[in-house]
N, C-alpha and C positions, 0 to 999 in steps of 0.2 A: 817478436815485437815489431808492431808496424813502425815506417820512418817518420808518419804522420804521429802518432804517439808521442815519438822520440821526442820530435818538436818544440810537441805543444808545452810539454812540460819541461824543457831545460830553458835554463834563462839568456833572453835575451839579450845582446848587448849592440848597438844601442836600443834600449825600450823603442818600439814608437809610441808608447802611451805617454810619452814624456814629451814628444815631436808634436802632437795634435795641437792645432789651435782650439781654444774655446769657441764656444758655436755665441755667446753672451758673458755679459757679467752675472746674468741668474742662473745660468747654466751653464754651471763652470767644469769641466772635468778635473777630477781628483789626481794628483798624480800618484803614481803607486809606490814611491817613500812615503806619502803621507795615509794611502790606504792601508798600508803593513803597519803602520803606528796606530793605527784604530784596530785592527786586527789585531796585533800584540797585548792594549789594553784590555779587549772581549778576551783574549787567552787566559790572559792574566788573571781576571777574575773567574773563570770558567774554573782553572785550578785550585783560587784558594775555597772557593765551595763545593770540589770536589776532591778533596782530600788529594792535591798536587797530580790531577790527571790531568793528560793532553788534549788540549778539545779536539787537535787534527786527527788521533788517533780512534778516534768515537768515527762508526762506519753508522750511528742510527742518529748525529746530528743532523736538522738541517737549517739551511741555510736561505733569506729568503733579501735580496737588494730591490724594492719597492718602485726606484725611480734609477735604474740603469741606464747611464749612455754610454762612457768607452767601455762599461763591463771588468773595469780593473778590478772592483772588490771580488767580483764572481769569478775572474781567473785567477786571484791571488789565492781564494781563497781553495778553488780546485786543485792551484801546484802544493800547497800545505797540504792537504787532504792526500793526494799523492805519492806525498813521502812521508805522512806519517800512517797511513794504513796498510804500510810496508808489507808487516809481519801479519796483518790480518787478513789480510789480501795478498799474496805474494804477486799473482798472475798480473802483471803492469795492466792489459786488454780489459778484463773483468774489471778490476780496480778504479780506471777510467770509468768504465761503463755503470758501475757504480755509482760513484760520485756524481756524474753528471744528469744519470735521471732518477737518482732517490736524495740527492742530499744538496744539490747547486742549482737554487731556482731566480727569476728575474722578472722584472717587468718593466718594458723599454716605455721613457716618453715620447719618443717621437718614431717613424718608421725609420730615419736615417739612425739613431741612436740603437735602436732594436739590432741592426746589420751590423753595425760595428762591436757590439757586445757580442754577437754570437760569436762574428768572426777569432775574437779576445778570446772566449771561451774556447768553442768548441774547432776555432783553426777555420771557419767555414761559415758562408752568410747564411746558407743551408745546415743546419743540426743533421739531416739526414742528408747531406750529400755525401758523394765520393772522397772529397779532400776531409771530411769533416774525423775528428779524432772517436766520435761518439760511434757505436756501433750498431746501439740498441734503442735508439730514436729514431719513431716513425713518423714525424709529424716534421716539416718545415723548418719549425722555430724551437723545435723543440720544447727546453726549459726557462724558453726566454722570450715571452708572451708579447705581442703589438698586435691589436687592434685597433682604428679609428674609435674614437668614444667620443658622443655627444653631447656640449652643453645640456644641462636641463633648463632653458630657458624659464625667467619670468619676465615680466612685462619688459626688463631690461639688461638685469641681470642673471647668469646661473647663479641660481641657490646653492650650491656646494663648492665654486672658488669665486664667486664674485668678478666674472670675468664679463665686461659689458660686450652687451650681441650686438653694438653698432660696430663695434671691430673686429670680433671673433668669430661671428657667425658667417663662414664661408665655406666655400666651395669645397666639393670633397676629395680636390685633385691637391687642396693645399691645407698644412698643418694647422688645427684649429686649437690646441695645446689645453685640448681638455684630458687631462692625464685619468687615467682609468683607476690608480688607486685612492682617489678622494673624492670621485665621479659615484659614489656610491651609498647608501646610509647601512650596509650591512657589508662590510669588509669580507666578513668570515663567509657568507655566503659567495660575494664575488669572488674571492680569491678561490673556491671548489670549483666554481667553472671554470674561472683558467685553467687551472691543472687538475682537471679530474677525478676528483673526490676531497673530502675534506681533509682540510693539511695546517698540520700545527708543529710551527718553526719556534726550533730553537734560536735560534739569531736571526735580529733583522739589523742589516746595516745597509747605510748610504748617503749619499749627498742630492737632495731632490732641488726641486728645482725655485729659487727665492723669492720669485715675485710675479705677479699679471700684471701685463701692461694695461693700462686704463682703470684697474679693478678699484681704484678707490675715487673713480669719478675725475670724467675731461682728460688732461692727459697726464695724472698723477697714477702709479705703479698702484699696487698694495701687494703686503708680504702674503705669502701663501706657503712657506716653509714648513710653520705652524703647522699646517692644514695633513702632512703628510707624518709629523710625528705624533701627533692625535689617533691619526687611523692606525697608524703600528702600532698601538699601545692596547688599542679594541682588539689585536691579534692575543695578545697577551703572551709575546712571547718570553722564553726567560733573559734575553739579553738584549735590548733595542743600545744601538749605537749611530747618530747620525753628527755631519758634519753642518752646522747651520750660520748664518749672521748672526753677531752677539748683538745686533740692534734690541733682540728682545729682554736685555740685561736692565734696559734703562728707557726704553722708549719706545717707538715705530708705531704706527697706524692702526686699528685693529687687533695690538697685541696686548691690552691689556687683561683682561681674560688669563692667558697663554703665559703669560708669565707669574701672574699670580697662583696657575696651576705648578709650574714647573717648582716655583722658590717654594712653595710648600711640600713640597713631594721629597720625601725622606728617601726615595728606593734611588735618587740619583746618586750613583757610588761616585763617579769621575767626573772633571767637568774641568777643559782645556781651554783655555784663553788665548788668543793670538789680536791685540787690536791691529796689529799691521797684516792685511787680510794678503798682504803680498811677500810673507813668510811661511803661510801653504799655498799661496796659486798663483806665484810669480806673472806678475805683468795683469795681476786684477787689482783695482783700490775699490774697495768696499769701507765707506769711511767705520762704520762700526768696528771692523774688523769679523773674524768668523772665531768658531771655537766649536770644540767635538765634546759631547755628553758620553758617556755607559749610564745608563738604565739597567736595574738590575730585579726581576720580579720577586728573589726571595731577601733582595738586601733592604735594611731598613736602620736608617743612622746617617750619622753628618755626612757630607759628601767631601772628598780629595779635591781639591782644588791649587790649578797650576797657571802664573801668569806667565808667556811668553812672548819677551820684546828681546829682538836681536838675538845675541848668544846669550840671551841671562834669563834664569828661569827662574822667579819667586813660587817655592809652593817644591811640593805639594801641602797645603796644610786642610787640616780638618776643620771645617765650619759649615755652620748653620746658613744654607740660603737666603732663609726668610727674616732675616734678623733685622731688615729693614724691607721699605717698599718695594724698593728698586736694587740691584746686584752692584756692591762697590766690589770693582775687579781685580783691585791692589788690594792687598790682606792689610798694609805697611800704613792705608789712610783711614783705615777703621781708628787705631787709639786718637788719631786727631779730630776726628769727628765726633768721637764720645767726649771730647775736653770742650767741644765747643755746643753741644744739645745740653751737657747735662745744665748751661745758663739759663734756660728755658727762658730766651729772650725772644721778642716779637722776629718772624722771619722779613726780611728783606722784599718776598715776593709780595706782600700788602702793597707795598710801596708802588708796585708794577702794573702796568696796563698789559693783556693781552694781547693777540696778533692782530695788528693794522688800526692801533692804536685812536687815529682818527677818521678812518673809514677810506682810506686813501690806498691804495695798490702802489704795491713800488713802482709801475712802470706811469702812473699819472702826470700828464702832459697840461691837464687846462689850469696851468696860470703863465705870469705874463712873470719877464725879469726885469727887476728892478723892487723898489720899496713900496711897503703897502700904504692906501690912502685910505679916508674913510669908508668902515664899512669895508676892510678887505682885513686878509691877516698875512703873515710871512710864513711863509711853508719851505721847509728844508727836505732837500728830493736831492735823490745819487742817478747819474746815470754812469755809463761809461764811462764819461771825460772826468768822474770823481764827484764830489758835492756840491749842488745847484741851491741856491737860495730865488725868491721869486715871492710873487704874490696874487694873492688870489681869494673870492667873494668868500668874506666870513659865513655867509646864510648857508653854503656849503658842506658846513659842518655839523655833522648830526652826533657822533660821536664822540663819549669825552670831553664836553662842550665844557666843563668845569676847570680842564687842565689850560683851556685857551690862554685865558689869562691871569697863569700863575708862572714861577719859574718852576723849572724842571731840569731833564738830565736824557738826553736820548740817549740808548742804549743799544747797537748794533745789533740786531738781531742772529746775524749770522755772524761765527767768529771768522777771524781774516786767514784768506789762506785757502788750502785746500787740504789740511792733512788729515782734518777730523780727528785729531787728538792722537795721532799714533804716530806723530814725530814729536822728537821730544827734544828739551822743552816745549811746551803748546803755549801759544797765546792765550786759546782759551775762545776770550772776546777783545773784539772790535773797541778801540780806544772811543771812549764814551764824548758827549761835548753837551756846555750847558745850553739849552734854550729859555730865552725871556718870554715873557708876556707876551698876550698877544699874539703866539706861533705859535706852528704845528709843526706836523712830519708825516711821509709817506710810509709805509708798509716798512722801509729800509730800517726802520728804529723800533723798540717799543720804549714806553715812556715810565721813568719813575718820578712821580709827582704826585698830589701839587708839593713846593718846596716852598719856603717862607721870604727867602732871600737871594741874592747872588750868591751870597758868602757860600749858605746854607748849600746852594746845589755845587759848587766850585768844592765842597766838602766830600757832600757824598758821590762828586764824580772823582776824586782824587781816592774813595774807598773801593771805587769800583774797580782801579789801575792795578790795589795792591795785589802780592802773590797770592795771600792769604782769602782776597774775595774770590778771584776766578780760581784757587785749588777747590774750593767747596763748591763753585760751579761744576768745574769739570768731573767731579763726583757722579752728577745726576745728566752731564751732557755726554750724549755717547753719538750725536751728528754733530753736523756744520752748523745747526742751527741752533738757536738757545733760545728757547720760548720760553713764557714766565715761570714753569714750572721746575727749572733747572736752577733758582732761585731758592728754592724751599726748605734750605740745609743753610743760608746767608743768614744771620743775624744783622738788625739793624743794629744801629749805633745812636746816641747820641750827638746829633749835630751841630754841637759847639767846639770841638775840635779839631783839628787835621789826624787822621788816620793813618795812621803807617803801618809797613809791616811789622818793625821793630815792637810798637807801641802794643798793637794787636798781638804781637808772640808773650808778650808779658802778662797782657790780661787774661789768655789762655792756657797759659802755663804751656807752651809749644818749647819741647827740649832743644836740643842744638843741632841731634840728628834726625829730629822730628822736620828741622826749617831746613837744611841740610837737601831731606828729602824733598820737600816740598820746590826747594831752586833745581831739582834734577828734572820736576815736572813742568812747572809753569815761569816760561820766560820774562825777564823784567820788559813791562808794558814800553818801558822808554826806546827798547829794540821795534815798535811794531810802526811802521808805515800808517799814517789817516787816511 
């Protein structure tokens, strides 16, 4: 038994897989407690469809990580394979050599990520070098593929991640993060050229990579995670397991589509929750948070589902994905949701203006301070120093031109804070304020109006404070943000009375441990800073 063998497969203490800094917050490395908990899950089900066999034990699995960088799934999964092909393999040498060029395959997204997986894997940045554990690898890289891949350019984007060529199309001395497994329209054929001949994996897991800079236009991101669980699915293999942002639960960019695929797809057996994205990858905040799937090609039925905040886990329970539009992540806020649809009362999002309500950018600068004269209006604008009032030419206003001179209700558009709903209690939203006649507001608001009176808007911004409006917000808000669509689940009210929570728990029959629940989530508005 070589000392290089010995090595590579007894465990390390301290990991340095645990040591690495992430290279991004889209490109986050996994750490490998939380790879062996996605590996445990794929075991787990590997056995109960094979009649309680060990998937390590199986010498004709394979294994395939799509978007590799420290390469921990592909060495965790080589040290399991190791010790469980004990008896079928006795010889340690052959048994490596096994695993590593018939059953532990990779494909690096960057060349620096490439080097570090090998090293992970095979002890060596070289597959075939001297120090490397593998014996019967002739090639370089062995089982752990990097090539440069190029955009497919069109006029200004690639067509297959939407990566704009005024920023990505560079030089070939520098990383252009056109990743090779979605750089493709035929998967099954790329992936026989990598590895020389056609190849059909049992398991595909990993953590790819969650966003292009630029890709949704000027200097906004757009997700591309999507893009890499898509192409693993055209593999068809029997186990897809990847680690993703739960943004696509309730929202994000381009992912509608992608979620309306996933919530109807009966083959997703597991599906893991964490909104505090800094309970798998300490020292990342991903406001969504992140959450890991099993895909299973011969399973078909409700899927397991587990909430995980802090030490407390709701779940696993069995439900239906698609039983609404969007993914409620707490099993615990489904019966209050049904107590308050089955009213079949007009929603609250009527009420509501879209983003930038009067055509105004939050950062708008041409008015003057002081009070409007004729022929100007009063426009409410935040900078740094907090809320500016000010005024400036009515003829300005193109949009929304009907709400000018009504009263209304500005509504913060992003809630206050930074936690993105994964500290808890959550605010939610931004403590609302009424505006009179004759004013506007900047991007900072959107607007519910028109409203009939003072009274009237002094009402429904007292509806908006309660616990009971912003828990049915936070249902459908999974960012910072709250655009009018996270409204869609709010029932109007009649606007001759004050709204409380009290008064609203009564009309919906909300139990004691139902409001209970509800002050565990969402903080009384009276704690929040204007």
């Amino acid at each position: 038994m070589s000392d290089q063998v010995g090595f590579a497969l007894r465990g390390r203490n301290p990991d340095v897989l645990t040591c690495i800094a992430n290279l991004s917050n889209d490109e986050v490395f996994t750490p490998p407690e939380f790879a062996n908990r996605m590996l445990d899950t794929v075991a787990e089900a590997w056995a109960a469809n094979h009649g309680g066999a060990n998937l390590w034990a199986d010498k004709t699995v394979r294994f395939l990580d799509p978007c590799t960088k420290s390469g921990v799934f592909l060495r965790e999964i080589t040290s399991r394979l190791a010790e469980g092909l004990k008896a079928e393999i006795p010889d340690l040498q052959e048994r490596v050599d096994h695993i590593v060029t018939q059953q532990v395959f990779g494909i690096g997204i960057t060349h620096l990520t490439s080097l570090l997986a090998r090293r992970s894997v095979y002890c060596s940045k070289h597959a075939n070098g001297e120090h490397s554990i593998a014996k019967s690898l002739n090639s370089n890289e062995g089982n752990i593929w990097f090539q440069r891949t190029e955009h497919s350019w069109g006029a200004t984007k690639c067509k297959f991640c939407g990566a704009p060529r005024a920023i990505w199309d560079r030089k070939a001395e520098l990383e252009n993060y056109a990743y090779a497994f979605i750089h493709t329209d035929n998967i099954k054929a790329r992936v026989a050229k990598l590895f020389g001949g056609e190849m059909q994996f049992d398991v595909i897991i990993g953590n790819p990579p969650y966003q292009m800079k630029g890709g949704a236009g000027g200097t906004s991101d757009s997700s591309i995670y999507h893009l890499f669980v898509e192409q693993a699915r055209r593999l068809e293999p029997r186990y897809l397991s990847m680690v993703i942002p739960s943004r696509w639960m309730a929202g994000g960019r381009g992912l509608e589509d992608f979620r309306k695929e996933i919530l109807g797809c009966r083959q997703i057996r597991t599906l893991v929750d964490y909104p505090n994205s800094a309970q798998v990858f300490p020292g990342v905040d991903l406001k969504s948070g992140v959450c890991y799937f099993l895909w299973s090609r011969e399973y078909y039925g409700d899927c397991l589902v587990t909430l995980i905040r802090d030490d407390i886990a709701v779940g696993p329970t069995e439900r239906k994905l698609d039983e609404y539009d969007i993914f409620i992540r707490d099993v615990r806020s489904t019966s209050i949701l049904k107590k308050v649809l089955k009213m079949h009362e007009p929603s609250f999002q009527e009420l509501l203006t879209g983003d930038t309500p009067f055509g105004l950018a939050s950062n708008f600068t041409a008015f003057r301070r002081g009070d409007p004269d004729d022929g100007e209006v009063r426009i409410y604008s935040r900078s740094n120093a907090g809320r500016r009032t000010g005024a400036m030419k009515r003829s300005l206003i193109a949009k929304n031109t009907h709400l000018i001179d009504t009263w209304k209700v500005l509504v913060p558009k992003a809630g206050p804070g930074n936690s993105g709903g994964h500290v808890l209690p959550d605010m939610v939203l931004g403590k609302p304020s009424v505006a009179e006649p004759n004013s506007v507001c900047t991007q900072t608001w959107i607007v519910a109006g028109p409203l009939t009176s003072k009274k009237e808007s002094e009402i429904v911004a007292g509806y908006i404070q309660t616990r009971f409006f912003r828990f049915l917000v936070s249902l459908r808000k999974i960012s910072q943000d709250a655009m009018r669509g996270v409204y869609r689940w709010v029932p109007q009210q009649e606007w001759n009375q004050d709204w409380t929570d009290d008064v609203l728990y009564m009309k919906y029959g909300i139990t004691k441990d139902e409001q209970e629940y509800i002050a565990t989530m969402i903080r009384a508005m009276d704690e929040c800073n204007d």
